[in-house]
N, C-alpha and C positions, 0 to 999 in steps of 0.2 A: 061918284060911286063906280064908278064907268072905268075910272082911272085905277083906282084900286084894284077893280077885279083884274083888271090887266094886270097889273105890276105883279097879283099874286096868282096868275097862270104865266106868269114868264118866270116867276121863281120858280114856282114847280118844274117846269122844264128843264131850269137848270138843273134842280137836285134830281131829276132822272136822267140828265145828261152826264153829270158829276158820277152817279152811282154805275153809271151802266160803263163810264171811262175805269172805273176801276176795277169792275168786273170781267171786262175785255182785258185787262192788262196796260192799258193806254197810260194809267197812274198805276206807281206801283207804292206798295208802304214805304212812307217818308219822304215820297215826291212834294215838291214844291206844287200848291194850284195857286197860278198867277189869276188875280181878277180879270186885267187887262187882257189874255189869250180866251178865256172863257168869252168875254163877252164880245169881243173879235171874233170868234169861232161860233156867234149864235147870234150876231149882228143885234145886241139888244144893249145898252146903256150898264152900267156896271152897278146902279143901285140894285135890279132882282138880282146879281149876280151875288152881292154882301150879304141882302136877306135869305138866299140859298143857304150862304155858308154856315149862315147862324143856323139854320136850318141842322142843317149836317151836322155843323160843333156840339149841338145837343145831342143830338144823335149817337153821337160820340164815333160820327164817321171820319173826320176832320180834327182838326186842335193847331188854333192859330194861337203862335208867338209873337209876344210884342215885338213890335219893328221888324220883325224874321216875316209874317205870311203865315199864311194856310199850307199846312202839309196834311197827305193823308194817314189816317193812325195805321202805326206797327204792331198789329194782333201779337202780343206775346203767347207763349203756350197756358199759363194762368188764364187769359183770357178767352182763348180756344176752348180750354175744361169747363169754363164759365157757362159758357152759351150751351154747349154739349150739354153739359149735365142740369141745365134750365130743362132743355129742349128732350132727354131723354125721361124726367120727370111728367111731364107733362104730355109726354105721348104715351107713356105706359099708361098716363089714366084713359085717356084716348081709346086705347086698345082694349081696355077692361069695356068700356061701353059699349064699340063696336061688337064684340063679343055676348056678352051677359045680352042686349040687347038685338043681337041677332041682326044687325045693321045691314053687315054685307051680304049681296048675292052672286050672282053667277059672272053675270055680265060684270059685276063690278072687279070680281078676281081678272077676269077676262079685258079689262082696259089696265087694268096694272102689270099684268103679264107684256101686253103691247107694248104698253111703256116701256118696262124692264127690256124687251127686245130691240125698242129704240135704240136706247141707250147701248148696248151691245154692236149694235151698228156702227156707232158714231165710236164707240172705243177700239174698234179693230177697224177705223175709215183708216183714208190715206189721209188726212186731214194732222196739223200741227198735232203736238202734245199740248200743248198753250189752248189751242181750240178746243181738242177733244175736251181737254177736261173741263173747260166752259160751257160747252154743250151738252157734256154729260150731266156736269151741275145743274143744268135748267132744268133736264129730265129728271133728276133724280127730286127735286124739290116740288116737281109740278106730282110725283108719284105719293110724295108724301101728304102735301096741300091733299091731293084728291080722298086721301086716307083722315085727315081731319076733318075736313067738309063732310066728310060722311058720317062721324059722330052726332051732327046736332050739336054738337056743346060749345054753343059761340062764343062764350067765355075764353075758354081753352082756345080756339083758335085765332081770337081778338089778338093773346099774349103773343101768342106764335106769332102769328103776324105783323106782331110790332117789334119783335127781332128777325124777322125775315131776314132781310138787307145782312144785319149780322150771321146770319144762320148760314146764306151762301157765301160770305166772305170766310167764317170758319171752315167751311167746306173746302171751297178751294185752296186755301190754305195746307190743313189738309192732305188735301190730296197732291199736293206741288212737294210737299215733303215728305210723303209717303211712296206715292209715286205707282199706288197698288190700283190703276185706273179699274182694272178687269174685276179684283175683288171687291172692290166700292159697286160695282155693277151686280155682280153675282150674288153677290150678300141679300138683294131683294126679292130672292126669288126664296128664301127661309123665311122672311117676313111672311112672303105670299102664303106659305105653307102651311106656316103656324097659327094666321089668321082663318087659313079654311078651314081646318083639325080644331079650331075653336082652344089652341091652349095657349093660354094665357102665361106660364111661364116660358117656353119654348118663344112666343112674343118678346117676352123682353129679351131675353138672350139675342135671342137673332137681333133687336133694335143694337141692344148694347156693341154687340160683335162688328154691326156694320157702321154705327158709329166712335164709338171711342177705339179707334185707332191707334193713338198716340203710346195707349200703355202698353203695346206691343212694340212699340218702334224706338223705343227708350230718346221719347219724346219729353221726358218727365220733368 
């Protein structure tokens, strides 16, 4: 038993070694992931390194070829709208409960504004363009998570959650082709807006505006 629980805490390590290599930029879409470098690089035996990968391949972080290896998937723009319009469906309902049920208070506008200033920080740092937008991504996702956690409706944030991983790769994605670091920032502060004025269409606007990007950018 002993054995087992090992083998599947070193998998998991990987698959958040694997995720966070590609969210740094370390893998980029279409890079080759050698088993043999991962598991040299985590000094662990290459069998958690395979049960990772399955891991991932389900996920649909990865997609190994026969005889070719593990590469990381290439988000097409179909699949970017994918996850967007999963994720923008599902936070309008979000926003209806927060609302109708009077969810948010003061303090809570007040750690999202913080956030939002974060984030402004790290967009106007001396810091890479590669980094800021990394770090802006974390911020901008920890603003959101804190906005469905505060619905109650763990249903709704179960789904979210289980495209997370997808949700920040669509993002930086994104944002690497957009290139609009400052507007992807500033856009959250019309969220903030519209949630304390309690309207619910002005909400989704502002969601839609700060994410679907793309059909401004004749990304189509």
């Amino acid at each position: 038993m002993d054995y087992f629980k090992t083998r599947e805490n070193l998998s998991s390590i990987v698959v958040n070694y694997i995720k966070e290599s590609i969210l740094s930029g370390y893998y980029k879409a279409g890079d080759h992931i050698l088993e043999t470098e991962v598991a040299l690089k985590l000094n662990i035996s290459r069998a958690p390194v395979r049960e990772a990968i399955r891991e991932l391949e389900s996920d649909g972080i990865v997609i190994t070829k026969p005889r070719k290896g593990t590469f990381v998937t290439a988000y097409s723009i179909d699949d970017i709208k994918e996850v967007f319009d999963i994720r923008l469906l599902l936070e309008n309902n979000i926003y209806k409960i927060l609302i109708y049920e009077d969810k948010l208070k003061e303090k809570d506008f007040m750690h999202l504004e913080h956030l939002v200033k974060d984030m402004e920080s790290i967009a106007t740092s001396g810091m890479s363009e590669e980094e800021k937008t990394l770090q802006v991504n974390i911020k901008d996702m920890a603003f959101h998570k804190f906005i469905w956690n505060k619905s109650g409706s763990l249903r709704r944030v179960k789904i979210l959650e289980g495209i997370f991983f997808q949700l920040r790769m669509a993002m930086l994605y994104d944002m690497d082709e957009t290139g609009n670091l400052i507007k992807s920032v500033t856009d959250h502060y019309e969220i903030i807006k519209a949630l304390r004025s309690k309207d619910i269409d002005a909400c989704k606007k502002a969601l839609r505006r700060h994410i679907i990007t793309y059909e401004n950018e004749d990304l189509k």
